[in-house]
N, C-alpha and C positions, 0 to 999 in steps of 0.2 A: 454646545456640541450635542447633536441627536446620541441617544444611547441604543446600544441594539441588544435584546436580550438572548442573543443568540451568542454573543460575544464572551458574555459574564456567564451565562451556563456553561457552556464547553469548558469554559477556565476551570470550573468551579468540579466542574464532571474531573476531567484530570487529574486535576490536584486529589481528587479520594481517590481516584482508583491507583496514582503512581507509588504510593506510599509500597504496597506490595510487592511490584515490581523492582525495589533495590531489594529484596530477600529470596530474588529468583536465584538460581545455583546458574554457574556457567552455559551448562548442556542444557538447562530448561531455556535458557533465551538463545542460543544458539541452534537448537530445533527448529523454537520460533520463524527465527531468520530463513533460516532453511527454506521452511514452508512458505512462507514471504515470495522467495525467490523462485520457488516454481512454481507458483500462482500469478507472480509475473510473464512468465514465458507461457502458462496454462492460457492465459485471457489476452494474449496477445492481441488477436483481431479487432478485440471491444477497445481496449486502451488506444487503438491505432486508430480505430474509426472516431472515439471521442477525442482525438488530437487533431484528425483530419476537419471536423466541425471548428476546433479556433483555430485551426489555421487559415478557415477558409472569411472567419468571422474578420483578423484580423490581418489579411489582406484587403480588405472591403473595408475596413478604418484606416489603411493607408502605412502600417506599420513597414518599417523599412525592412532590406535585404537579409541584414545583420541580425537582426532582434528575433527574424521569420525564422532563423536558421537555429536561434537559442529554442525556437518555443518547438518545435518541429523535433517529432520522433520517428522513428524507425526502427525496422525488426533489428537492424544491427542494434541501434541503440538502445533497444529495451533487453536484449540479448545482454548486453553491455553493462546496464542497469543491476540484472538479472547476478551475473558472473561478481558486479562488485560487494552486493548483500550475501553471496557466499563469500566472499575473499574477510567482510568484517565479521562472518561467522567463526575464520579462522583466526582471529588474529585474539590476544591475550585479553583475559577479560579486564577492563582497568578499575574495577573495582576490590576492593579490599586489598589492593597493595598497601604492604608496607614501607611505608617511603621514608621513615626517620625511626630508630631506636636507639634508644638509651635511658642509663639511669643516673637517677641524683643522688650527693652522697646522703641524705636520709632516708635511701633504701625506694624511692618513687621508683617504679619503670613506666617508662613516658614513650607511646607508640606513634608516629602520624601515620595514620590509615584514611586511603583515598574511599571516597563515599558518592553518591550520584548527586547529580545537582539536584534536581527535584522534578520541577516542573520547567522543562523550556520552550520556549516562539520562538518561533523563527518565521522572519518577516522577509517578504524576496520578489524575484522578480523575474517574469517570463520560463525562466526552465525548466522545466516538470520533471526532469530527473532529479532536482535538488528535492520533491516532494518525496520520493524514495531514499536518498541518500540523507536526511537529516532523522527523516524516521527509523531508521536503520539502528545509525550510529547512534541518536538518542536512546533507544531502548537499550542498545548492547550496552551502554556505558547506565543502565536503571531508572532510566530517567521519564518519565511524561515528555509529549511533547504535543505543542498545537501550531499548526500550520496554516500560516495566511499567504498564500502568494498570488501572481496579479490576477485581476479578471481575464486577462487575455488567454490566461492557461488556466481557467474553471473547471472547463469539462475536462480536461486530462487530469487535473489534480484530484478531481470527483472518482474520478474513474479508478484512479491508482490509490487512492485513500481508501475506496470503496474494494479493490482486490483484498489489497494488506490486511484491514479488519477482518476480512472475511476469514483470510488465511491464519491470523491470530487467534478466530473464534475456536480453534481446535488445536490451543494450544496453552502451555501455562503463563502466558502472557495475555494480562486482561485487552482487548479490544477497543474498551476505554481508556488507555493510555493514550490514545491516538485519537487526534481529532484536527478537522481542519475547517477555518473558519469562511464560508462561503460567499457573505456579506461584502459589497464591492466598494463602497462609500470609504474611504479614508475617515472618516472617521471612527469606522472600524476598529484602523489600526490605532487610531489617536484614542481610542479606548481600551484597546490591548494594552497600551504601554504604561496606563495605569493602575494594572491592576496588581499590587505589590502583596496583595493576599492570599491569590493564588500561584503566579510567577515568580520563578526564582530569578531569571536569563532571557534577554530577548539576542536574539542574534542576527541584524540586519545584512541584507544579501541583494545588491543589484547598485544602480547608480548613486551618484553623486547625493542626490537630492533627498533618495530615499532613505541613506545610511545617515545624512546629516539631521534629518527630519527624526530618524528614534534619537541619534545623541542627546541632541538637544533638547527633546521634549519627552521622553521618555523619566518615567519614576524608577523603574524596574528595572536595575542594573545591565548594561549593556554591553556585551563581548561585539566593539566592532571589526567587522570585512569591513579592508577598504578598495576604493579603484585602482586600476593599475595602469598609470601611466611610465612603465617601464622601461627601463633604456639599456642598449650595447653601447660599449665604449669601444671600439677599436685603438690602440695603441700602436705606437709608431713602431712598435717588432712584430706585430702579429702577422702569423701567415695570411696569405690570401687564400686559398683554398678550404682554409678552417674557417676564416671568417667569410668570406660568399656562402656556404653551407648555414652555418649557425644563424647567420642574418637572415635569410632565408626563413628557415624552420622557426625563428622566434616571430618571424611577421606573417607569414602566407599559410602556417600548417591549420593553425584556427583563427584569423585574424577576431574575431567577435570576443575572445575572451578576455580576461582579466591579466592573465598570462603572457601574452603575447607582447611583443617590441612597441611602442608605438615611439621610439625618440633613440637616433641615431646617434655618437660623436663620435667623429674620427678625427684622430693626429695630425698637426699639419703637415707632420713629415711621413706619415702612411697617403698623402693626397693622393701620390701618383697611380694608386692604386683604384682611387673612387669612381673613375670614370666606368672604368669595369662594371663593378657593384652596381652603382646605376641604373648600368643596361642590364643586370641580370633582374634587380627590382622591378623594371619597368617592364619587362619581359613576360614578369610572374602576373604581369595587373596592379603592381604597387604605383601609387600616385605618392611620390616624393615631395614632400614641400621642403628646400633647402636652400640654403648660407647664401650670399656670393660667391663663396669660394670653390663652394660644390657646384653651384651651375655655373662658372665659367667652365668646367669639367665635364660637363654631362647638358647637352641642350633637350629641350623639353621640359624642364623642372619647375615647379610650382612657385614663386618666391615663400620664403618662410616668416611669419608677421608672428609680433611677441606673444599672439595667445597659441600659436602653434607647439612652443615648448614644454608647456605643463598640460597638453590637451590629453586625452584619452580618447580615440581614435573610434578605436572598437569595428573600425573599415578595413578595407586595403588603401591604409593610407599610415606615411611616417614623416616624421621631421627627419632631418638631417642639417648634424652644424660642424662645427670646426673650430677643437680649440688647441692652444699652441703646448701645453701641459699636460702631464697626469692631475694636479694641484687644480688643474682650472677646470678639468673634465669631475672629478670630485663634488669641486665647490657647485658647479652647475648639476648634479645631480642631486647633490642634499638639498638644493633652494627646489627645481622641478619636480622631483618624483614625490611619491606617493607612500613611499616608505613599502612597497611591496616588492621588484625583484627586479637588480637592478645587475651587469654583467660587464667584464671586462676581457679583451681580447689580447693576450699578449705573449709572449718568449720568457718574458723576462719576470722569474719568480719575484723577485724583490720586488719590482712595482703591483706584481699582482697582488702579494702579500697586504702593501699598505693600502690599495684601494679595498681589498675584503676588509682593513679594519677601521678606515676612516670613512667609507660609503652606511650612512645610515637606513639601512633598508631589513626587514624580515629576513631575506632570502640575499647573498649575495655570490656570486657565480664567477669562476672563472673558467674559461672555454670550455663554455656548456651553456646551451640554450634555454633563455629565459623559461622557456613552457615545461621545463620540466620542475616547476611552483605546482606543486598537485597532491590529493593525498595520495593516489595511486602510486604514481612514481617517488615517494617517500616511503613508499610501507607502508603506509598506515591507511588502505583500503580507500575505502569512500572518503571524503572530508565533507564538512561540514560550513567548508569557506575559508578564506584570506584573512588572518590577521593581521593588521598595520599597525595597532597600538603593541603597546609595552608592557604594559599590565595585566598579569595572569595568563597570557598564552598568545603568542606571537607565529606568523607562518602558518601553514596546512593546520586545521584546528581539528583534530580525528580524536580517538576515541578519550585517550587521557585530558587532551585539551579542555573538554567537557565535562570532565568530573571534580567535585571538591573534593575537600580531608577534613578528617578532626583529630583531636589528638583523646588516645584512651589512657587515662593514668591510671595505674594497678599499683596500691601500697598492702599494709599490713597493720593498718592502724595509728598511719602516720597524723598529727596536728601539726597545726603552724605557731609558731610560737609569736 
């Protein structure tokens, strides 16, 4: 593997200057942020212009519809950007809570207090608002961070990396906490991920391939995002009118995210209903791939083949199947999804009740649209990404999610015997 010394400097840069940066007070890193955010909305034009450059780079590499639209900024969206580095401005600082007290009977008092991670990567892919919203959330929560994400989004990353410093250089947040790594080669990243001297956290962000590729080969403990191939269940009480709305809004509002529906079930005994839906789908630009049951219902429909269930779409495009239970719509979601955010449609508390506790998923939803999986719409400002695993921080990973603890013991001269 070529080594790039551009890679191991930044790491190395980081790691001294974050140390500081967990003994900043509230108001000094929330200034910080401040001035972030309107250095964002200040250089508008420059960050728009170097986003217009890949986007135009990657149209001419043939990148599709879907991916154009992740990588693709706008005044709304840097406005967007802008409003959410104030919103983590506002929100509690998650350092030095205290999250456990008590004492032992030989007089110990034993504290957990939340503490920064240290230093974090965050490894991703195509959307250049994630390059603000990890450096964000990183620093508020005391932490270093260095940022690799694709070549397709260089120049905008450069650009927004190159605002942020600037805006931190006039403040009490060193400019070296923040670094992004430029170098386009994979193995790049396949050098980031071990560098366990100076990284505490790498946190992978984009597809299948990408997020499998840190698991796996990664030295340097890894908080993973995972994809989301998310489903609605329609049940045989559910209204129509709630569920044509919500199905709707969980596939068409951003079809490209992570959030979004890509895997239909409906009841056999809500059929009569599907043919509707259908046409409202098909209507919207949705490409249905579904059951037999569903297209003898609805002509025009794609047939649906076994890789269609567990796919992740990320188009305007969905499955649709058909099963005869709450039990079998369950068991077909823990075998398919993805463990990210999975949704039932129904009247009837009781069965909503046992699918929120037998559906193994992060996020589980009853009549309420998948896409509301987000930090925004949680409270918790920016996030930082989807967690699918189980261990240490699951769902929207904002600004607690990102921080460790340790425990402070205060005696009086206590021994162990």
């Amino acid at each position: 593997m070529k080594e790039f010394r551009e890679v191991t400097d930044k790491a190395r840069s980081v790691r001294q200057h974050a140390f500081g940066l967990g003994l900043l007070s509230s108001d000094e890193k929330n200034e910080a942020l401040l001035k972030i955010a309107g250095a964002l909305l200040d250089n508008m034009d420059g960050i728009l212009r170097a986003n217009l450059e890949d986007q135009a780079a990657a149209k001419d590499s043939g990148m599709n519809d879907q991916l154009l639209d992740r990588l693709k900024l706008t005044e709304d969206r840097i406005r967007g950007m802008a409003e959410g580095v104030r919103q983590v401005a506002e929100l509690e600082d998650p350092v030095g809570r205290v999250l456990e007290e008590y004492s032992r009977p030989n007089g110990l008092l034993i504290r957990k207090v939340s503490v920064p991670m240290g230093v974090i990567a965050m490894i991703y892919e195509a959307r250049p608002n994630v390059t603000v919203d990890a450096a964000v959330l990183a620093l508020k929560a005391g932490s270093g961070i260095i940022l690799r994400g694709s070549g397709s989004a260089l120049r905008s990353n450069r650009k927004l990396v190159e605002v942020m410093k600037s805006a931190l250089s006039g403040s009490a947040i060193d400019p070296g906490c923040l670094e992004l790594i430029e170098e386009k080669s994979h193995d790049a990243v396949n050098q980031l991920m071990q560098l366990t001297e100076y990284l505490d956290l790498i946190i992978p962000r984009g597809g299948a391939d990408l997020i499998n590729n840190v698991v796996q080969n990664s030295r340097v403990p890894v908080l993973e995002t995972g994809v989301g191939n998310c489903h609605v269940f329609i049940d045989e009480s559910a209204d129509y009118d709630m569920a044509e709305k919500i199905v709707l809004n969980a596939k068409t509002q951003r079809p490209s995210v992570c959030n979004a529906c890509e895997s239909l079930l409906i009841h056999r005994k809500w059929l009569g209903n599907a043919g509707r839906l259908m046409e409202a789908l098909k209507k919207h630009g949705v490409t249905v791939h579904a059951d037999d049951s569903i297209r003898e219902l609805a002509p025009g429909l794609v047939p649906a083949g076994p890789e269609d269930w567990g796919r992740e779409y990320l188009s305007m495009d969905i499955s649709a199947g058909t099963v005869d239970s709450l039990e079998e719509a369950i068991a077909h979601i823990n075998r398919y999804g993805t463990h990210h955010t999975e949704c039932i449609l129904t009247e009837d508390q009781s069965r909503a009740e046992r699918f929120l506790k037998e559906v193994d998923a992060a996020c589980v939803n009853w009549n309420a649209s998948t896409r509301f999986t987000d930090g925004f719409e949680f409270g918790f400002g920016a996030e930082i990404g989807i967690s699918t695993q189980k261990m240490h921080a699951r769902g929207p990973l904002g600004l607690r999610e990102i921080t460790s603890y340790k425990y402070i013991v205060r005696g009086n001269g206590q021994t162990r015997n």
